[in-house]
C-alpha positions in Angstrom: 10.5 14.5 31.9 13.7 12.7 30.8 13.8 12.5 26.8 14.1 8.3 27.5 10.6 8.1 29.3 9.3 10.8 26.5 10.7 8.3 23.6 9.5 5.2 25.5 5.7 7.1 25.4 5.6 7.5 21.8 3.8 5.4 19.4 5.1 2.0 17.7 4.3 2.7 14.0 3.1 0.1 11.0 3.8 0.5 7.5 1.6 -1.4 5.3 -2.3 -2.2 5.0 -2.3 -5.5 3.7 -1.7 -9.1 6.1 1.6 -9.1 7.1 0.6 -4.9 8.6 -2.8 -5.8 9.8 -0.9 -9.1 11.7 2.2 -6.9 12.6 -0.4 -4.0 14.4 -2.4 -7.1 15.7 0.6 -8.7 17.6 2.0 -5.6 18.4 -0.8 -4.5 20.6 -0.2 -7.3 22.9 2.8 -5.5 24.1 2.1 -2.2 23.2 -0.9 0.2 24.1 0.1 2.8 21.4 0.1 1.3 17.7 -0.7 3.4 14.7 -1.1 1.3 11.0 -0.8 3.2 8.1 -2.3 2.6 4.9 -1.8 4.0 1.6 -5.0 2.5 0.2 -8.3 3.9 1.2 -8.9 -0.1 1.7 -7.2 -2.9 3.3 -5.7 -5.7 1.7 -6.0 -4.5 -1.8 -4.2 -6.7 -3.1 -4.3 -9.5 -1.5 -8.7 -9.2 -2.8 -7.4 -9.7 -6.4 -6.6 -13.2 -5.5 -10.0 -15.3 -7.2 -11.6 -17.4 -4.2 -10.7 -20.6 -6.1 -6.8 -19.7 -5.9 -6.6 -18.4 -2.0 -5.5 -20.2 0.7 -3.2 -19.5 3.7 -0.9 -22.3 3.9 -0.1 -25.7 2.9 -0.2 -29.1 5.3 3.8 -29.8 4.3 7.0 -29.7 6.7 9.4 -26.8 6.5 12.1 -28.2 4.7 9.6 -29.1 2.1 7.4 -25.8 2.0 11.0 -24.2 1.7 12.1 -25.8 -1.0 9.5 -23.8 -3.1 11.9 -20.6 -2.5 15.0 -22.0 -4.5 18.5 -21.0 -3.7 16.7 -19.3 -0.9 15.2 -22.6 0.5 17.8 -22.7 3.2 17.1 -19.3 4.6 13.1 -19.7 4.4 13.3 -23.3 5.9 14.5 -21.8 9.3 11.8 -19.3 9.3 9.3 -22.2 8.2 10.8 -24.2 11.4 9.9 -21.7 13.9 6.5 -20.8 12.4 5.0 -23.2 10.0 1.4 -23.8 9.2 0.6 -25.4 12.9 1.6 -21.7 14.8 -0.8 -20.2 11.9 -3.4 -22.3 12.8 -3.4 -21.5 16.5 -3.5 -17.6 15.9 -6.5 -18.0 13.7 -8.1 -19.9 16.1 -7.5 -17.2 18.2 -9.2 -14.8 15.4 -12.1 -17.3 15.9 -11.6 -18.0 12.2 -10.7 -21.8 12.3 -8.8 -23.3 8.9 -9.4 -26.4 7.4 -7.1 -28.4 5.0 -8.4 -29.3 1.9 -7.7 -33.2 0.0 -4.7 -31.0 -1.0 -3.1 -30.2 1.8 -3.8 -26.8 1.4 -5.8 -24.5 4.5 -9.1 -22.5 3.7 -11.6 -20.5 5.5 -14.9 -21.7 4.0 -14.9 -20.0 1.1 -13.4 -16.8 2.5 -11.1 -15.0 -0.2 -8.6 -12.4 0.5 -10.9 -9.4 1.1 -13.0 -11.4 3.7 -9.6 -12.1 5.9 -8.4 -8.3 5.5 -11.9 -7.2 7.0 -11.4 -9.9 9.9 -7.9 -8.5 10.6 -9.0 -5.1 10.1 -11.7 -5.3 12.6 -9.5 -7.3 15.0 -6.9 -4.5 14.9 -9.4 -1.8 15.5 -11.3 -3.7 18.3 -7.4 -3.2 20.4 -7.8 0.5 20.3 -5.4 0.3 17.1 -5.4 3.4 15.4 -6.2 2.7 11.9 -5.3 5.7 9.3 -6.1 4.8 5.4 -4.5 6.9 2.6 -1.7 7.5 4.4 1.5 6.9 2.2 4.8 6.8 4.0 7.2 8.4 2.0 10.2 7.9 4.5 11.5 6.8 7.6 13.0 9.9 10.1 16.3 8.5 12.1 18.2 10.4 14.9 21.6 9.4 16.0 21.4 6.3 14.0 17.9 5.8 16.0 14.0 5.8 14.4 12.4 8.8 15.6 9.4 8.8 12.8 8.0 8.6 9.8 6.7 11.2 7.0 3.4 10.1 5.8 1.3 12.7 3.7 4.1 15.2 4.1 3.6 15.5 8.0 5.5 13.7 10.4 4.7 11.1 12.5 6.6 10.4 15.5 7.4 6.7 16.5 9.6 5.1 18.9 9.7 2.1 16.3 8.4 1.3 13.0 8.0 -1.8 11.4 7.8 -2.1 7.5 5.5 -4.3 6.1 4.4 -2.5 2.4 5.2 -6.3 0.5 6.3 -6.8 -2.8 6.6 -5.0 -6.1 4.2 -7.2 -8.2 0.9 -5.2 -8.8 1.1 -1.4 -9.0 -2.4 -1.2 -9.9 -3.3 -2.9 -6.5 -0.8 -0.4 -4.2 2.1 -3.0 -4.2 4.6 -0.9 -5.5 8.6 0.1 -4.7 8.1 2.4 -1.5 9.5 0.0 1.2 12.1 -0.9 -1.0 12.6 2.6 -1.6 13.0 3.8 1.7 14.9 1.0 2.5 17.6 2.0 0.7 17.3 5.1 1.9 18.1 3.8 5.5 21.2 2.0 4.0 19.8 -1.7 3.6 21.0 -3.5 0.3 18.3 -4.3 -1.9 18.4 -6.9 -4.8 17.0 -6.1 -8.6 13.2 -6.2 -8.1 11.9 -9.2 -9.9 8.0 -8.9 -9.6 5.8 -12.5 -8.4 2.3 -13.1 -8.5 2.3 -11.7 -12.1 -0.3 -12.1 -15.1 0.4 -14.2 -18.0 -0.4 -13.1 -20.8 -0.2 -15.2 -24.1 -0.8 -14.5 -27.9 -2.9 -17.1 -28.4 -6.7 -17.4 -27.8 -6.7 -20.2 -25.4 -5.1 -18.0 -22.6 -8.1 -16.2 -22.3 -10.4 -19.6 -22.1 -8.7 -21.2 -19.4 -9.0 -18.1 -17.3 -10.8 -18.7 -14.0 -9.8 -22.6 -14.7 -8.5 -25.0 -11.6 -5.9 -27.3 -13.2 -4.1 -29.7 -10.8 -0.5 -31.4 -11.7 0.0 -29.6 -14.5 3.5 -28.0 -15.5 3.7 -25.0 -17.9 7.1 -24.6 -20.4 7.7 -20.6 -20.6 9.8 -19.8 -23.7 
């Protein structure tokens, strides 16, 4: 057996239990009949369950230049990602998922009433149900590369081999929740430049009482001065 067909017959490997893994694993089986997804958490989508039904929804009904223009100086980068897969493309592959969305007088798309644990256990399920192999608290600690190629990954000190890997472990916003520095870690470790971690999604924390009252509290059109 050449060392090219034994490559080509090992696994394509996921990094990362939450959406973006569960739809990477999900979309990679299409194409692939060997996909392992790795999750640190002994659940899926930990943090994306945090998110209180009230404030979770998948996308907004606004054109790409628009929806991009919420990234800042970024805008122009996200707005050609935004062009080739807006919020029309996200509704056909939930209708796929038999999970149809629904705009809200907002604009905004929701699942009738289903928060962000709800859509992990859809995805999850979905994943398994294409002979995905699913492994929870498995932490990927690095990526293994041989002449300048992936050949694997180390997760729970034992390697894994893979004849790709694709890393989806999100952002540094929520250690308590699993989203935490390891992608960007080993990111740098495989020579990518990475930016000072500014964390998103954060609490807000105030000294005074009324913080605490307005918790849980839908506000529409209303703009907040942080000094």
């Amino acid at each position: 057996m050449s060392a090219k067909k034994s490559k080509s017959m090992l696994p394509l490997v996921i990094v990362g239990g939450g959406p973006a893994g569960l739809f990477a694993a999900i979309a990679a089986s299409e194409k692939n009949n060997d996909v392992i997804l790795l999750n640190k958490n002994p659940e899926a989508g930990k943090k994306i369950a945090s998110v209180p039904l009230e404030d979770f929804f998948f996308s907004e009904k606004l054109p790409a230049k628009k929806m991009a223009a919420g990234f800042g100086d970024k805008a122009e980068f996200a707005a050609l990602i935004f062009k080739s897969f807006g919020y029309l493309e996200l509704l056909k592959i939930f209708k796929k998922l038999n999970l149809p969305l629904e705009a809200d007088a907002l604009g905004r798309f929701k699942a009738n009433g289903m928060a962000g644990e709800g859509l992990s256990q859809v995805l999850l399920k979905e994943a398994i149900s294409r002979g995905i192999k699913y492994r929870k608290s498995s932490r990927v600690t690095d990526i293994q590369v041989d002449d300048n190629r992936v050949s694997g990954v180390i997760a729970n000190n034992s390697i894994i081999p893979a004849r790709a890997v694709v890393l989806a472990t999100g952002s540094f916003s929520s250690p308590k929740f699993g989203a935490t520095k390891d992608g960007y870690i080993i990111a740098q470790k495989l020579g990518h430049r990475v930016n000072k971690l500014k964390p998103a999604l954060v609490d807000l924390i105030t000294r005074e009482k009324y913080g605490k009252e307005l918790t849980g509290e839908v506000i529409s059109d209303v703009k907040i001065a942080i000094y």
